[in-house]
PAPAKE-289310 format. One record per atom (N, C-alpha, C): residue in three letters; atom name; x, y, z. Coordinates in steps of 0.001 Angstrom, whole numbers, plus 500000, padded with zeros to 6 digits. Each point is the difference from the previous one (the first is absolute). Example, Ala and Ser with C-alpha at 12.3 -4.5 7.8 and 13.67 -1.06 7.14 Angstrom:
ALA	N	513190	494310	507800
ALA	CA	499110	501190	500000
ALA	C	500900	501200	500000
SER	N	499650	501050	499280
SER	CA	500820	501190	500060
SER	C	499230	501090	500730
//
This chain:
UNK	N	870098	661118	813117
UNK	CA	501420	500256	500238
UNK	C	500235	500261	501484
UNK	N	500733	499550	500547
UNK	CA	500332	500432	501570
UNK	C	500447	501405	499969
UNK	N	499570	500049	501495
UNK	CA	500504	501199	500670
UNK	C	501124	499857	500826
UNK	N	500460	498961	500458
UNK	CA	500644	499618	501011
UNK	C	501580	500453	499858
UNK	N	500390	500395	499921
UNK	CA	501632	500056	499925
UNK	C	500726	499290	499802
UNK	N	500645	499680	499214
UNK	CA	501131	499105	499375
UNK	C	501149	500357	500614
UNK	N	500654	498840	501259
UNK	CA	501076	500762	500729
UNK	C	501177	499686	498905
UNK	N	501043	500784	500022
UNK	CA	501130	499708	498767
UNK	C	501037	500587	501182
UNK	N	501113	498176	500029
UNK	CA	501045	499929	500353
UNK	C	501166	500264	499354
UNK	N	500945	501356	500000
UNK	CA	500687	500666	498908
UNK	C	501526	500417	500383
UNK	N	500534	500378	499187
UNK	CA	501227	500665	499520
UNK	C	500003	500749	499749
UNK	N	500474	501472	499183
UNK	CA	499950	500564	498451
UNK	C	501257	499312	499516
UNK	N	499155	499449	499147
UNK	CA	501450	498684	499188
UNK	C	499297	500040	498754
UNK	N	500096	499679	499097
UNK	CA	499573	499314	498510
UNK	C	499003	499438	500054
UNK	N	500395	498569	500729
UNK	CA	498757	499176	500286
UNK	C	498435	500545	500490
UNK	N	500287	500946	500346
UNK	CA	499587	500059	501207
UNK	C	498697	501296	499190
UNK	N	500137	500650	499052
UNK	CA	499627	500930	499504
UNK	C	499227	499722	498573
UNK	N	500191	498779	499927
UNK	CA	499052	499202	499538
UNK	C	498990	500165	500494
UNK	N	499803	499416	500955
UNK	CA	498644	500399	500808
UNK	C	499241	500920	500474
UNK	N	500656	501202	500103
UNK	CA	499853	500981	500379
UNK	C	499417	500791	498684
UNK	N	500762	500068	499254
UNK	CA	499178	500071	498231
UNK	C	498671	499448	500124
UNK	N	499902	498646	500043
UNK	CA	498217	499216	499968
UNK	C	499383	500913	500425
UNK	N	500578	500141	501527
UNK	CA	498960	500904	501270
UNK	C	499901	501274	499238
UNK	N	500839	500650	499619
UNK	CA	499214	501224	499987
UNK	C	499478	500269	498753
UNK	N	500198	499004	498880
UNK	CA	499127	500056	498618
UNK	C	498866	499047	500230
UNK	N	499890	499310	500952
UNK	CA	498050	499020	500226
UNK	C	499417	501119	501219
UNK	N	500401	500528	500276
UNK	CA	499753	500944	501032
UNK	C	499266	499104	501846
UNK	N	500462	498835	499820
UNK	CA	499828	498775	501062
UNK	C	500648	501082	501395
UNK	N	499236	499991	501334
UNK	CA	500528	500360	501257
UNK	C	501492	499607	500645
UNK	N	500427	500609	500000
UNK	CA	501535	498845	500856
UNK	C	500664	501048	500963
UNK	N	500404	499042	500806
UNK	CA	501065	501005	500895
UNK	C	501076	499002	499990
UNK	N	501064	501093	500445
UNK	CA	501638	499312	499632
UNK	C	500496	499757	501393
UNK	N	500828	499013	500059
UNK	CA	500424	499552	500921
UNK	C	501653	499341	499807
UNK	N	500541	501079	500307
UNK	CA	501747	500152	499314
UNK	C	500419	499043	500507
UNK	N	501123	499256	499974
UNK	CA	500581	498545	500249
UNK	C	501583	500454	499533
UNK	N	500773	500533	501196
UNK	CA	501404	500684	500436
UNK	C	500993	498755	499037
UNK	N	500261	499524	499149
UNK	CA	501352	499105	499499
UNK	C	501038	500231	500063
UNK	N	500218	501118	500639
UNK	CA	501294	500411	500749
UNK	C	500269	499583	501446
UNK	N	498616	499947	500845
UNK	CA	499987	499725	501027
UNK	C	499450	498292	500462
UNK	N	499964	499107	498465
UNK	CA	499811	499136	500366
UNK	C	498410	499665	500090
UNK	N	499023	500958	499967
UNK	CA	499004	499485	500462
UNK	C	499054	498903	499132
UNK	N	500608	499870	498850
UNK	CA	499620	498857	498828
UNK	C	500007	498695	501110
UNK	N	500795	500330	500838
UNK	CA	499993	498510	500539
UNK	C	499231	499603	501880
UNK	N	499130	501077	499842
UNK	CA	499177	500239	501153
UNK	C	499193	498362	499590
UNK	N	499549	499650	500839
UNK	CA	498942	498145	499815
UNK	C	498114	500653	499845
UNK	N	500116	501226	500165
UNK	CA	498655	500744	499807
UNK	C	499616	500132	498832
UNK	N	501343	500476	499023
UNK	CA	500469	500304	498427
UNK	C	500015	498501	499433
UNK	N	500336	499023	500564
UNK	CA	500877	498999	499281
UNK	C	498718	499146	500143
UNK	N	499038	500440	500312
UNK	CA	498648	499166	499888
UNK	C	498807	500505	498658
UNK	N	500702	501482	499666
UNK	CA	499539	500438	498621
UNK	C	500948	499653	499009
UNK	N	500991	499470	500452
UNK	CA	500837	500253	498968
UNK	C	501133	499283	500291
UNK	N	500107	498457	499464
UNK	CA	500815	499232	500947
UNK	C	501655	499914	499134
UNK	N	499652	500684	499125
UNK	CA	501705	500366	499080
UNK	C	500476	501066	500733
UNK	N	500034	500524	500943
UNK	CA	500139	501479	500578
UNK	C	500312	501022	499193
UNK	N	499426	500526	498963
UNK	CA	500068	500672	498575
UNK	C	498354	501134	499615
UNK	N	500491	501136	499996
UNK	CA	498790	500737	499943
UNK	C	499641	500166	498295
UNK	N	498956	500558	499544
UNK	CA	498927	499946	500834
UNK	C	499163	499056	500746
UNK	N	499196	500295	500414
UNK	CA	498601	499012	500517
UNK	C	498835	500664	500327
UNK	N	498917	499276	499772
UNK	CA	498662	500766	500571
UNK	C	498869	498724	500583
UNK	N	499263	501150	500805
UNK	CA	499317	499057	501043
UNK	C	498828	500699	499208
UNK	N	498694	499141	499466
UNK	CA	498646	500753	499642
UNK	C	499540	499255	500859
UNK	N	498775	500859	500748
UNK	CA	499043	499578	501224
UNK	C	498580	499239	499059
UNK	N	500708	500893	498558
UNK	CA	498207	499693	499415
UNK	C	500136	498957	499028
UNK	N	500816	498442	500117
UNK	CA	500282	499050	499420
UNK	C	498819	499127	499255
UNK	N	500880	499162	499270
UNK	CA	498808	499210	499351
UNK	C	499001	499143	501321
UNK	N	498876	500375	499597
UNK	CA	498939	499173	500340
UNK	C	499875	501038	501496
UNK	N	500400	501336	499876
UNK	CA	500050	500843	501421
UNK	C	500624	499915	500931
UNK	N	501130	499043	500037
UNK	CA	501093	499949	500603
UNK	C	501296	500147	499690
UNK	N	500612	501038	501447
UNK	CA	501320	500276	499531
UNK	C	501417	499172	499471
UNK	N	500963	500377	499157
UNK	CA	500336	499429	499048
UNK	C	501784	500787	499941
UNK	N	500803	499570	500420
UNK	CA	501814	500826	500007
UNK	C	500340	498684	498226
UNK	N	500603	501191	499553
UNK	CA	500481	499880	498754
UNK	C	501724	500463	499801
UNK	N	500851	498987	500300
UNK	CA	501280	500401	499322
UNK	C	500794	500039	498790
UNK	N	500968	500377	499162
UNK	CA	500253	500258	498394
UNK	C	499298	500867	499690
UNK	N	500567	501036	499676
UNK	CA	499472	500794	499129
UNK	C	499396	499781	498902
UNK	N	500314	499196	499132
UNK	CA	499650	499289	499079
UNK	C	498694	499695	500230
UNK	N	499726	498927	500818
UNK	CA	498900	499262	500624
UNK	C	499073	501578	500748
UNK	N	500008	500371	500661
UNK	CA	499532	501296	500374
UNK	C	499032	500469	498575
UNK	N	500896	500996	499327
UNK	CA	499688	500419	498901
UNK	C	498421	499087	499166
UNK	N	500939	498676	499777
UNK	CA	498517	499036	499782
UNK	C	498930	500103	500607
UNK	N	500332	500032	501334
UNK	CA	498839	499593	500943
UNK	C	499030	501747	499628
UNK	N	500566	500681	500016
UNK	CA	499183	501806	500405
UNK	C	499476	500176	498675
UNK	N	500728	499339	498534
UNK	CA	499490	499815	499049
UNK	C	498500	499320	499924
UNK	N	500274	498394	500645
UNK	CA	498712	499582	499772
UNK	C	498736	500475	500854
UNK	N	500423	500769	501103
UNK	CA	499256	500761	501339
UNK	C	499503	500405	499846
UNK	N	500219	501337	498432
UNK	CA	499689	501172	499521
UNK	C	499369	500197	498877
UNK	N	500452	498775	498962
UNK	CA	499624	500297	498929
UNK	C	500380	500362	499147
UNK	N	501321	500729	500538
UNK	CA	500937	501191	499089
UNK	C	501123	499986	500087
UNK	N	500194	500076	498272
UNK	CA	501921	499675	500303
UNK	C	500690	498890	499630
UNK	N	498597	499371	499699
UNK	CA	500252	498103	499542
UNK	C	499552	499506	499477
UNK	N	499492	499908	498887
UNK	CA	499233	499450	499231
UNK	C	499238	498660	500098
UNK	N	498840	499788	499729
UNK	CA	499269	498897	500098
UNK	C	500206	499299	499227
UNK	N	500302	500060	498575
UNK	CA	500092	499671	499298
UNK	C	501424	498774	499419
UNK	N	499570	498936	500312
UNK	CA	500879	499087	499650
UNK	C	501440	500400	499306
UNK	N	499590	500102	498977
UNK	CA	501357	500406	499038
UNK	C	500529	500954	500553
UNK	N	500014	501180	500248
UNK	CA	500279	501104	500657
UNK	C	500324	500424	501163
UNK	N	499296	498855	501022
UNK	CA	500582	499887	501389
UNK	C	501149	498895	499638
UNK	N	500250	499025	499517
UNK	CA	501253	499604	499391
UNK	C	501031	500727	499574
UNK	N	499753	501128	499032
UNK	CA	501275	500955	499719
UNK	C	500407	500603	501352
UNK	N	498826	500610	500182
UNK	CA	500080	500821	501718
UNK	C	501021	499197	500851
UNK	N	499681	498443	500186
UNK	CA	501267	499477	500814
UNK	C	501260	499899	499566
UNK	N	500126	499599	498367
UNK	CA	501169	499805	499996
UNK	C	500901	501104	500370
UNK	N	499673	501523	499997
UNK	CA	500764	500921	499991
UNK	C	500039	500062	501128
UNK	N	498991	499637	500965
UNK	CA	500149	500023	501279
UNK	C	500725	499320	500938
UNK	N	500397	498836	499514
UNK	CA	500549	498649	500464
UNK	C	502040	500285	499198
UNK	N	499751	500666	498857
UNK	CA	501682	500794	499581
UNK	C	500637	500813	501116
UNK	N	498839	501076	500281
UNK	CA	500447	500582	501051
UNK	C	500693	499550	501451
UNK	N	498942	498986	499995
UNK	CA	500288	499431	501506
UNK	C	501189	498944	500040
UNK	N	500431	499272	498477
UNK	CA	501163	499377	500160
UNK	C	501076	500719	499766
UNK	N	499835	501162	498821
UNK	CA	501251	500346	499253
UNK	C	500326	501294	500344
UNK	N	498733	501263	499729
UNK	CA	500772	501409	500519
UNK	C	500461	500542	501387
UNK	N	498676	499068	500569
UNK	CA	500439	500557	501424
UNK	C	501145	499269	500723
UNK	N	500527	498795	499768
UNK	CA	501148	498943	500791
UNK	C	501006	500918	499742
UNK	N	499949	500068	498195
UNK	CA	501432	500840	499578
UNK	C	500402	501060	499934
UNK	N	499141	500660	500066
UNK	CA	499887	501648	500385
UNK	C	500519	500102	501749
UNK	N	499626	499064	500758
UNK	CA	500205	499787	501503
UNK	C	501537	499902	500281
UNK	N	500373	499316	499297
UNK	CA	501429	499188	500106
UNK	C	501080	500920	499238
UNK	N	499377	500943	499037
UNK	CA	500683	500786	499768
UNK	C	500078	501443	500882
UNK	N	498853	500146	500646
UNK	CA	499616	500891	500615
UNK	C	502199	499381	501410
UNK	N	499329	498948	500191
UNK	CA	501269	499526	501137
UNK	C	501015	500241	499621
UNK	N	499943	499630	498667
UNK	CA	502191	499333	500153
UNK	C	500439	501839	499343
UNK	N	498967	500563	499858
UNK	CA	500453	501576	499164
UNK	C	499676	500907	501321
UNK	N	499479	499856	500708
UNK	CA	499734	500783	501066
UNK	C	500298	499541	501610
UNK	N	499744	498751	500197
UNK	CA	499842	499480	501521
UNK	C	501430	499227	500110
UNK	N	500294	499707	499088
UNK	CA	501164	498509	500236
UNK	C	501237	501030	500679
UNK	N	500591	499289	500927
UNK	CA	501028	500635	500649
UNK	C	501108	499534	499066
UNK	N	499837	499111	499107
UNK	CA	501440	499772	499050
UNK	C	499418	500290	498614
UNK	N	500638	500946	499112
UNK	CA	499473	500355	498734
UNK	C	500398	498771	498999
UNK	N	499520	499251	499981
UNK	CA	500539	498576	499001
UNK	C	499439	500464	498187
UNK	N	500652	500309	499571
UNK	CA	499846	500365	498621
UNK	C	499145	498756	499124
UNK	N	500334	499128	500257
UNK	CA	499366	499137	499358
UNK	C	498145	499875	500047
UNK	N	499992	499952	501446
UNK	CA	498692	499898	500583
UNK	C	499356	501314	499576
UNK	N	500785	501476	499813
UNK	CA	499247	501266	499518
UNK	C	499768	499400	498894
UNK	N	500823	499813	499038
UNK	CA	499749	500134	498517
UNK	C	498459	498668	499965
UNK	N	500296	499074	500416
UNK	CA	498865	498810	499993
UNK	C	498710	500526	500318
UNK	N	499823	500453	500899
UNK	CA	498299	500514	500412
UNK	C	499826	501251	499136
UNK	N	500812	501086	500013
UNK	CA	499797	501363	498937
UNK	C	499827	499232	498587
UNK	N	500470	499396	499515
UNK	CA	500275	499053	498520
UNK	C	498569	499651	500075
UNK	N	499643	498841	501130
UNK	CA	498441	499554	499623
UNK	C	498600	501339	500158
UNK	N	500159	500327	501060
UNK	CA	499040	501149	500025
UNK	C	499600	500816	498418
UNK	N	501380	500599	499495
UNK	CA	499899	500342	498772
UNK	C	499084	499170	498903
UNK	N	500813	498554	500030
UNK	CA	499508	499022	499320
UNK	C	498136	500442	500368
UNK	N	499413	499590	500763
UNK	CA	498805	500190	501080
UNK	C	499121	501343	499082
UNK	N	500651	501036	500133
UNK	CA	499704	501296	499639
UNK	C	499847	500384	498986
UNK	N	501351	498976	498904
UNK	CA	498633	499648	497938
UNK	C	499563	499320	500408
UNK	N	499503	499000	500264
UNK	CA	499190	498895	500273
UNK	C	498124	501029	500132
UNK	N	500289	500446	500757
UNK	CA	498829	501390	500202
UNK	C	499876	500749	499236
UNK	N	501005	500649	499662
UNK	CA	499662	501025	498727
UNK	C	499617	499365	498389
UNK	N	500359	498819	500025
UNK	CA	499335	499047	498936
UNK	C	498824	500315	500057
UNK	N	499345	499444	501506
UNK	CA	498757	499783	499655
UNK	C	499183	501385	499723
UNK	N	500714	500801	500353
UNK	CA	499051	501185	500471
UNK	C	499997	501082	498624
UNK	N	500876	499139	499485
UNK	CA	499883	500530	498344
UNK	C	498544	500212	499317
UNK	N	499574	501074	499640
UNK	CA	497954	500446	499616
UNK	C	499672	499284	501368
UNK	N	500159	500192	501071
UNK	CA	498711	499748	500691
UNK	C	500396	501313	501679
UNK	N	498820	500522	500433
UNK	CA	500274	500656	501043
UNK	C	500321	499313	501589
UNK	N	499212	498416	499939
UNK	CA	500516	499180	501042
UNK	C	500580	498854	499564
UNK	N	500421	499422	501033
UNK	CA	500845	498661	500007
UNK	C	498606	498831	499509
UNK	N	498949	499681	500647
UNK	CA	499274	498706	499514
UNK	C	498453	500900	499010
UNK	N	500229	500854	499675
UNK	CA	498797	500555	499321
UNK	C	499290	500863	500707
UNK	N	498853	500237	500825
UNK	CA	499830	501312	500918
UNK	C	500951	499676	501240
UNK	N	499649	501551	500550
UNK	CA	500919	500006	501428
UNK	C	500025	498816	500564
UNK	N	500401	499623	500859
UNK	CA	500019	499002	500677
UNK	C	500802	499475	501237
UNK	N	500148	498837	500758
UNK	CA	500954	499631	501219
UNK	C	501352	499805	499362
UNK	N	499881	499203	498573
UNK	CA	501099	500260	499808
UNK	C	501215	500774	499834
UNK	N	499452	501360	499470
UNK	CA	500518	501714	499591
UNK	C	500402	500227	501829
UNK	N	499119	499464	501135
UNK	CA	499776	500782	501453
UNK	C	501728	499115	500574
UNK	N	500247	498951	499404
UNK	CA	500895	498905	500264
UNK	C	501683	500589	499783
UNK	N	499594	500352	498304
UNK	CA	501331	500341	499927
UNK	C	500422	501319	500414
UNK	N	499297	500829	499611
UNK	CA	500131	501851	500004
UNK	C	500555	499840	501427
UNK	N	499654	499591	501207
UNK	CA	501155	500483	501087
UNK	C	501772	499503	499829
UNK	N	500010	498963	499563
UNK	CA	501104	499291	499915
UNK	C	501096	500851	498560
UNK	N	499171	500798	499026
UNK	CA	500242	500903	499257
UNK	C	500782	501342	500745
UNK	N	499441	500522	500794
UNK	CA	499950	500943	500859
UNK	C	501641	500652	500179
UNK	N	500634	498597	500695
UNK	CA	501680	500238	500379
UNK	C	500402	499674	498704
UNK	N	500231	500275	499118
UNK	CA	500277	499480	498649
UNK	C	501899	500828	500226
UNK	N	500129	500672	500195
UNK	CA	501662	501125	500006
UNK	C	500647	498805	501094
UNK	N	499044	499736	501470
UNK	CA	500732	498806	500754
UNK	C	500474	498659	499379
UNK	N	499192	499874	499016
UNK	CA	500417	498601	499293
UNK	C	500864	500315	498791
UNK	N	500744	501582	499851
UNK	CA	500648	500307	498372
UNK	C	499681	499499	498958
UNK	N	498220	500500	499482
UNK	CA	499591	500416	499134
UNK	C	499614	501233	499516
UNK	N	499867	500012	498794
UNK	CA	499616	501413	499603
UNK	C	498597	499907	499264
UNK	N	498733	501254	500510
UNK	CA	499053	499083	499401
UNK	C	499906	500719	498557
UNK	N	501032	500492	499304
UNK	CA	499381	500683	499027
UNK	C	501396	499072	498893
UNK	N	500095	498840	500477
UNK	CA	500582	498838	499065
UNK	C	498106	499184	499523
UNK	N	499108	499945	500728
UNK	CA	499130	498938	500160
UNK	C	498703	501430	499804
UNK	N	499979	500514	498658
UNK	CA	498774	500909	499804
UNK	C	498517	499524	500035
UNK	N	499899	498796	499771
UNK	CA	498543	499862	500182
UNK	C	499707	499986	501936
UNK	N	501378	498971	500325
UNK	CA	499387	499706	501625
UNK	C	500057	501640	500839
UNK	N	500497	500722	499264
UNK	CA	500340	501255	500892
UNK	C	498702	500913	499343
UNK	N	499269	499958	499101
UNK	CA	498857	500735	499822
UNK	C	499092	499294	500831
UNK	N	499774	498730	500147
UNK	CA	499335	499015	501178
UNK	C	500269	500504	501259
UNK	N	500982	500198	500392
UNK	CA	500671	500365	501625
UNK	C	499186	501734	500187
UNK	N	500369	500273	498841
UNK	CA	499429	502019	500587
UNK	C	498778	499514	499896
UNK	N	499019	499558	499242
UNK	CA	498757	499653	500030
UNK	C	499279	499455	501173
UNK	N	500876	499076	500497
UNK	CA	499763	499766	501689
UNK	C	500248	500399	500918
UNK	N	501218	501272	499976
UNK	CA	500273	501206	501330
UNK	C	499002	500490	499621
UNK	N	499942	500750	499281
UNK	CA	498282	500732	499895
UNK	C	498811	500019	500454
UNK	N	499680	498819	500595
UNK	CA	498609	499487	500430
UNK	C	499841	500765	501246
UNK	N	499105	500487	500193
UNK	CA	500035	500572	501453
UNK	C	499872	498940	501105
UNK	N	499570	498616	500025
UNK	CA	499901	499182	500480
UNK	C	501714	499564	500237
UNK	N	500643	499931	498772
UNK	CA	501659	499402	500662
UNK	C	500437	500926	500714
UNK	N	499970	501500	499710
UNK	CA	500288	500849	500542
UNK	C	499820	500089	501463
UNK	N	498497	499563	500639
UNK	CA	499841	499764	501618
UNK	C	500694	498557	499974
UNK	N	499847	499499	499582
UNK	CA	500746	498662	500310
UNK	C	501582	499727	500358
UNK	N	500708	500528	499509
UNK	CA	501690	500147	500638
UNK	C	499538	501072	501203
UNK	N	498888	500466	500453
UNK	CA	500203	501228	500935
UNK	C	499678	499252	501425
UNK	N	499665	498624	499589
UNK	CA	499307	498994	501233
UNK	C	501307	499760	500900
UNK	N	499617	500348	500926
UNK	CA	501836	499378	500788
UNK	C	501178	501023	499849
UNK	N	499700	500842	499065
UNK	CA	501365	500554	499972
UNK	C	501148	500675	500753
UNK	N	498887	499988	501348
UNK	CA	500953	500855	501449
UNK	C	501533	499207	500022
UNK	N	499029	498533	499927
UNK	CA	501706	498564	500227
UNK	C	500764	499853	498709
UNK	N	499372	500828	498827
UNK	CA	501283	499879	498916
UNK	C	501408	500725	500551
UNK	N	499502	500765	500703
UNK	CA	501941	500687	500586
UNK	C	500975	499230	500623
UNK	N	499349	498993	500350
UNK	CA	500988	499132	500437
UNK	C	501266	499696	498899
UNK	N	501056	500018	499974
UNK	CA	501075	499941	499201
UNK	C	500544	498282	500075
UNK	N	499407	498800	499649
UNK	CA	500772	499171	500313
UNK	C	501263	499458	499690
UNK	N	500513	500798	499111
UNK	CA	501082	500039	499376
UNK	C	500802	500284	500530
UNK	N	500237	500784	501128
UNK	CA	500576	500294	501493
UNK	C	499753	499565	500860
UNK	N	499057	498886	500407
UNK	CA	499807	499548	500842
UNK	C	500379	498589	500164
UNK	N	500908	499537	501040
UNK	CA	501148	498666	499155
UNK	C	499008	499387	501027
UNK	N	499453	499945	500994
UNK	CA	499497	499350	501554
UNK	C	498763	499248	498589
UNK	N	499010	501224	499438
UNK	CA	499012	499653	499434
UNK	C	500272	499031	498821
UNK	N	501153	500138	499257
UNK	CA	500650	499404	498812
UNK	C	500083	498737	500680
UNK	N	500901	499526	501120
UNK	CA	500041	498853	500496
UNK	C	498994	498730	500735
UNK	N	498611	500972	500193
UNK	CA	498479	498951	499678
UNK	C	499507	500073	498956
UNK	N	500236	500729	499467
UNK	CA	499378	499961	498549
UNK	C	500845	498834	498882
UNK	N	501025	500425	499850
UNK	CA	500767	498984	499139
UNK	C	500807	498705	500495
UNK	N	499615	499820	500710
UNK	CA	501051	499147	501294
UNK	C	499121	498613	500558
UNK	N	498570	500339	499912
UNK	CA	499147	498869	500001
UNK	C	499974	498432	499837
UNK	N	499835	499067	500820
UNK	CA	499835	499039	500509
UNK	C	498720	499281	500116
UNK	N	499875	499030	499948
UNK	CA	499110	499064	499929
UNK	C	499789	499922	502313
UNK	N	498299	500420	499765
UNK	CA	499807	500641	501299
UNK	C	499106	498706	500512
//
């Protein structure tokens, strides 16, 4: 297993705490290396060479396949990669690393886009368009049985812990930002306390958290690179 440090290009965002979960439940070396999206720095050409969507997370491992270093962007893809790195978290196992993705690959199309977009038009949008609230809150919900289905008799999402459970549980997190309630969705909300609990998630939202004060919700300069984006 390396020693080397896993540099991790970050936020405290959702995405982003995904990873930060892996790290501190494989117990892998890393140091953080914050990436300002208020200040634009997603779009530094230093960044945009780890990470050419200008979109965090990202990580640089020094201790890559075949011993060479290796920048990984998507969280999604990330997650995989520290999975197969490690050993843990992902199953080897055909059938099972199959379930493992599909829930993993839900996440990455369905909770996190719509949970995002609701996160906007209910919080960020400078025009409250009713329609657009009710549409993203409507699917998220939708999203949220969709989960508690599965999680009906079982303590995780693909069978043991896993990347997938590390995927959704942040995007869970703002659940009141997206107007849900989690005690409509009893299985996914015995799932959710089951995963604050971990002492591992627990350091994991604590990664970065100096730059959670940033308020961007007040911040219209930051609102206007952030949502305002152009083909660069």
């Amino acid at each position: 297993m390396s020693q080397h440090p896993i540099a991790l290009h970050m936020w405290p965002t959702p995405n982003a705490y995904k990873v930060t979960l892996f790290l501190e439940e494989s117990g892998l070396p890393y140091t953080v290396h914050l990436v300002d999206i208020g200040k634009g720095d997603q779009f530094r050409p230093e960044f945009l060479k780890i990470a050419p969507n200008n979109r965090m997370p990202a990580i640089v491992d020094p201790d890559g396949p075949g011993g060479k270093p290796i920048s990984v962007f998507e969280s999604g893809a990330i997650l995989q990669y520290l999975g197969r790195k490690t050993g843990k978290f992902y199953p080897t196992d055909e059938r099972l690393r199959t379930l493992v993705d599909q829930w993993l690959f839900w996440q990455m199309g369905g909770l996190g886009p719509m949970a995002g977009q609701a996160h906007h038009f209910r919080i960020y949008a400078p025009e409250k368009i009713a329609y657009s609230i009710d549409r993203y809150t409507n699917e998220v919900n939708r999203l949220y049985g969709v989960l508690n289905r599965q999680l009906e008799g079982r303590d995780y999402i693909a069978g043991d812990y896993s990347i997938a459970d590390m995927a959704s549980w942040p995007w869970v997190r703002p659940y009141e930002r997206q107007g849900q309630k989690l005690t409509d969705f009893p299985h996914l909300k015995a799932w959710f306390e089951r995963l604050e609990a971990r002492p591992a998630a627990i350091r994991a939202v604590e990664v970065g958290k100096e730059a959670s004060t940033v308020d961007l919700s007040k911040d219209k300069a930051a609102q206007a690179m952030l949502f305002g984006q152009r083909a660069r």
